[in-house]
Structure formats: structure tokens, C-alpha cells
C-alpha positions in Angstrom: 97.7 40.0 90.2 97.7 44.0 91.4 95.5 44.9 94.2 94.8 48.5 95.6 94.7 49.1 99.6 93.7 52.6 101.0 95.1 52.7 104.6 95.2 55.8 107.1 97.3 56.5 109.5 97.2 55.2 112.9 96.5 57.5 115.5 99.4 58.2 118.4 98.6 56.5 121.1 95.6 54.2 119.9 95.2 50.5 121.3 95.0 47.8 119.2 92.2 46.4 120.1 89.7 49.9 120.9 91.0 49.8 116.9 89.6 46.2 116.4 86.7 47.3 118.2 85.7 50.3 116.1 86.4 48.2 112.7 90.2 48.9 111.9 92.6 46.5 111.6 96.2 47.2 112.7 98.6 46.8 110.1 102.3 48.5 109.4 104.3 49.5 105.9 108.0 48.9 106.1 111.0 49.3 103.4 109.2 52.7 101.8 111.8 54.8 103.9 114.7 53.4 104.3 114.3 51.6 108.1 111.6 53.7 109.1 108.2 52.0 109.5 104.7 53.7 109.8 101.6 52.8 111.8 98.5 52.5 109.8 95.1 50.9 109.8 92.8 49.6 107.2 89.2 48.8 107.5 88.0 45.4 108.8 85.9 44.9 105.4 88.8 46.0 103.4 91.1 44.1 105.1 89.5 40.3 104.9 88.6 40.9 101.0 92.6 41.8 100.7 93.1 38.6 102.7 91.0 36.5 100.2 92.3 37.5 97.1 96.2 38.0 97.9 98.8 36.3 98.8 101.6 36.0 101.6 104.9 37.3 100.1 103.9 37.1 96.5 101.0 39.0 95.6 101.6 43.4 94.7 99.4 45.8 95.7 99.3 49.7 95.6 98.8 51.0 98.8 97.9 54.3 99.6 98.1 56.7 102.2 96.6 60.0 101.8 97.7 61.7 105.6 101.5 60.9 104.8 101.3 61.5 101.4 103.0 58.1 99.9 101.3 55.6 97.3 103.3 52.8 95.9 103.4 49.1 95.4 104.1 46.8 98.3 104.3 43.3 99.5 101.7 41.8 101.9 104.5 40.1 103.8 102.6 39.1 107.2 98.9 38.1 108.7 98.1 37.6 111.5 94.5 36.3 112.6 93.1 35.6 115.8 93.8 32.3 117.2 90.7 30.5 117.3 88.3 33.1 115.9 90.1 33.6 112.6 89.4 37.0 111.9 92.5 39.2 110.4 94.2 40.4 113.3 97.3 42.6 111.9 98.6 43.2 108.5 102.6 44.2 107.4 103.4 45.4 104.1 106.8 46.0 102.7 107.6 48.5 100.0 109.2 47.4 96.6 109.3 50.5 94.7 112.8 51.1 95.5 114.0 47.0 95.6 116.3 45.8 91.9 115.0 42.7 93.2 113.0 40.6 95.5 112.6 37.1 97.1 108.9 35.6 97.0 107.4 32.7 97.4 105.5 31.0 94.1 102.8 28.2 94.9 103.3 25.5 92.2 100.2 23.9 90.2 100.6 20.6 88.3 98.7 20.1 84.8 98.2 17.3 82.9 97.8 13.6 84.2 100.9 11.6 84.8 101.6 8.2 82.6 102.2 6.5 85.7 99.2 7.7 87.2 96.8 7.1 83.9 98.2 3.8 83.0 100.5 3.0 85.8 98.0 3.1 88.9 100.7 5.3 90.7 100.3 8.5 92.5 101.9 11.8 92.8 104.0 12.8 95.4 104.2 16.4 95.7 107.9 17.6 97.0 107.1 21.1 97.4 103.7 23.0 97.0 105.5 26.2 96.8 108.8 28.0 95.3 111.1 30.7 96.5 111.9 32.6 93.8 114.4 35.6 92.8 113.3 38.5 90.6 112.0 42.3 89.8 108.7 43.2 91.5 107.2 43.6 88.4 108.1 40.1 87.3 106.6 38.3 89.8 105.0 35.2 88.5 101.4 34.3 90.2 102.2 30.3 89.4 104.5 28.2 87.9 102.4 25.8 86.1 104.7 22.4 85.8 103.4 19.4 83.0 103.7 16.1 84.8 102.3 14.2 81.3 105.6 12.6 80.5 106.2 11.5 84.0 106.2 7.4 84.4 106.3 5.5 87.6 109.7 6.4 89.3 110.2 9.4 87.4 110.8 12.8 89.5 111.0 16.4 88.5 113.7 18.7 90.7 113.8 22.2 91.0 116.9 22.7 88.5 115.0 21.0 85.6 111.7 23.6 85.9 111.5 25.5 83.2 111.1 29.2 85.1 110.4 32.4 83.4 112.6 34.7 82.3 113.9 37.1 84.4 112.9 34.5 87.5 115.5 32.6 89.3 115.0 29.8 92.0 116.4 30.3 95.4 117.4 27.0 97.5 118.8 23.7 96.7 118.9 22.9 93.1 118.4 19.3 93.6 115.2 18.9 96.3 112.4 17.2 94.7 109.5 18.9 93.2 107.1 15.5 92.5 107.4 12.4 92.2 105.3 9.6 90.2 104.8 6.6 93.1 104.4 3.1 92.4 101.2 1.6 93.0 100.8 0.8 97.1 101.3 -3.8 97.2 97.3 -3.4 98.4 96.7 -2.3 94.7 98.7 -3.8 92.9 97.2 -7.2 94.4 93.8 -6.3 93.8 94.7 -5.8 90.3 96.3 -9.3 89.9 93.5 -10.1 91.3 90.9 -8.7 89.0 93.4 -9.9 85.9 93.3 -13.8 87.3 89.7 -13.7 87.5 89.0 -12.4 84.2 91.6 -14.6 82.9 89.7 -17.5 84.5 85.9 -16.2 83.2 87.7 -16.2 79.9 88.7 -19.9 80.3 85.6 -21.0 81.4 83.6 -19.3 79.2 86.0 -21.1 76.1 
């Protein structure tokens, strides 16, 4: 996914929250120029839709900023929101035009239902929810979609086994779990010995 962000630049010597107040939202652009950073601020309306539909540390989007001039793609790398009110609070963006490569984080969604689930009773553990990943900003994957069919009671998936695309490369421990197929808790498994006997004994009965 590739969003587009106009932002202006903040004015010298403006307070945060006189900002807040008139419907701007802080925010700051790093990485574009070298260590230099630059104020800017992007409109409250703008910035909760951008806030709904990206996300942290994964997601490109083509800022622009007319005043400087600069456009290019960037990372939103940080949000802030107020603490019990909720609302976005402060933005950072990080510049990727000039990065080889990049380290982002990937969520991970499971398809398919596990045998141990389906015919098992178990019930999946999930290791990690998310990935770090290593690769070029424009190869950055929105998921990494992992089939959990084949997995049986007891079986686990780890992060070396995925089957990443190319060009992506897992940061981190090779061996931490990524899900796991549970057994079925004692409290089900006795209510299903349960339910067996008593059909077992109906079909007697009935014989």
C-alpha cells in the first residue's frame, strides 16, 4: 500500500498545542537530508485518515512539501496520540528515497484451519503477530500470509521455515516460534470422553 501526505512547513516559533488548537497536527520528516530534520504540520482530518489506513514502520507514503520544495516516499515511523483522549498527537516520517535497504515490521495473518484445530480440538498459539523484516523500500510486503492447514496437534512453525518473498529477509532469531497447534485443554478433552461414553452407552441401550 502507497499513500500521499501533503504537509507544510511549520512556522518558527509556533507551539504545539496553539497548532493543535487551530487543526494542525505536529509531525517531523527525518533521513531526507542527511541528519537534518524539518518541522512540518499536517491537517488534523488529514492526519487521523493517514492514521487509519497506514501502518507503523511498514506502510510508504509520498509526502510532499511544497514551501521546501521536496516530495518523496517516506516511512511513518512514529504516532503519538493523546493519552486518554486518543486523538493523533504527533507524527515522524523517515525518508527512504536514498536507503538500499530498510528494516520494517510485517504483521503476520494465518489462512486455512489447522488439522489439529478441525479434527484435533486444539488451538493456535500465536508466537509472534508481527515480523521484522530486511529489504528495498519498494519491496515491502503488506503481510506475510502463513498456511497453518498441515499443522497437527504439537506441530509448530518458526521463523526460519516461512516461506518469505524474494528480495525479503527476516531479522531476529531464526528459531523463535511463529504458532503453535495446542493440545486440547484436560476440561475438553474430558467433556469429550464424556460425550463419547454416553453415546456409546445410548447405543447399547438402544441394541
Amino acid at each position: 500500500m502507497e499513500l500521499t501526505l501533503e504537509c507544510q512547513t511549520r512556522p518558527a516559533g509556533s507551539k504545539a498545542n496553539a497548532l493543535r488548537r487551530a487543526g494542525l497536527i505536529p509531525a517531523v520528516l527525518y533521513g531526507h537530508k542527511g541528519a537534518e530534520s524539518v518541522s512540518l504540520t499536517v491537517k488534523a482530518k488529514t492526519a487521523e485518515l493517514l492514521v487509519r489506513d497506514a501502518s507503523v514502520n511498514n506502510t510508504l507514503i509520498q509526502v510532499n512539501v511544497p514551501e521546501i520544495p521536496w516530495k518523496g516516499k517516506a516511512l511513518l515511523r512514529e504516532v503519538h496520540s493523546h493519552p486518554w483522549r486518543g486523538y493523533v498527537y504527533h507524527l515522524s516520517f523517515f525518508s527512504v528515497g536514498s536507503q538500499e535497504s530498510l528494516d520494517v515490521d510485517v504483521p503476520i495473518h494465518l489462512v486455512g484451519e489447522a488439522t489439529g484445530v478441525k479434527n484435533g480440538g486444539g488451538s493456535i498459539d500465536h508466537g509472534l503477530t508481527e515480523l521484522q523484516v530486511r529489504c528495498a523500500p519498494d519491496l515491502i510486503p503488506e503481510s506475510i500470509e502463513i498456511d497453518v492447514t498441515g499443522l497437527d496437534v504439537g506441530d509448530s512453525l518458526h521463523v526460519h521455515e516461512l516461506t518469505l518473498p524474494n528480495g525479503v529477509t527476516a531479522l531476529g532469531e531464526p528459531d523463535r516460534v511463529v504458532v503453535t497447534v495446542l493440545a486440547p485443554s484436560s476440561t475438553v478433552a474430558a467433556e469429550a470422553a464424556e460425550e463419547e461414553a454416553a453415546a456409546a452407552a445410548a447405543s447399547t441401550s438402544g441394541t
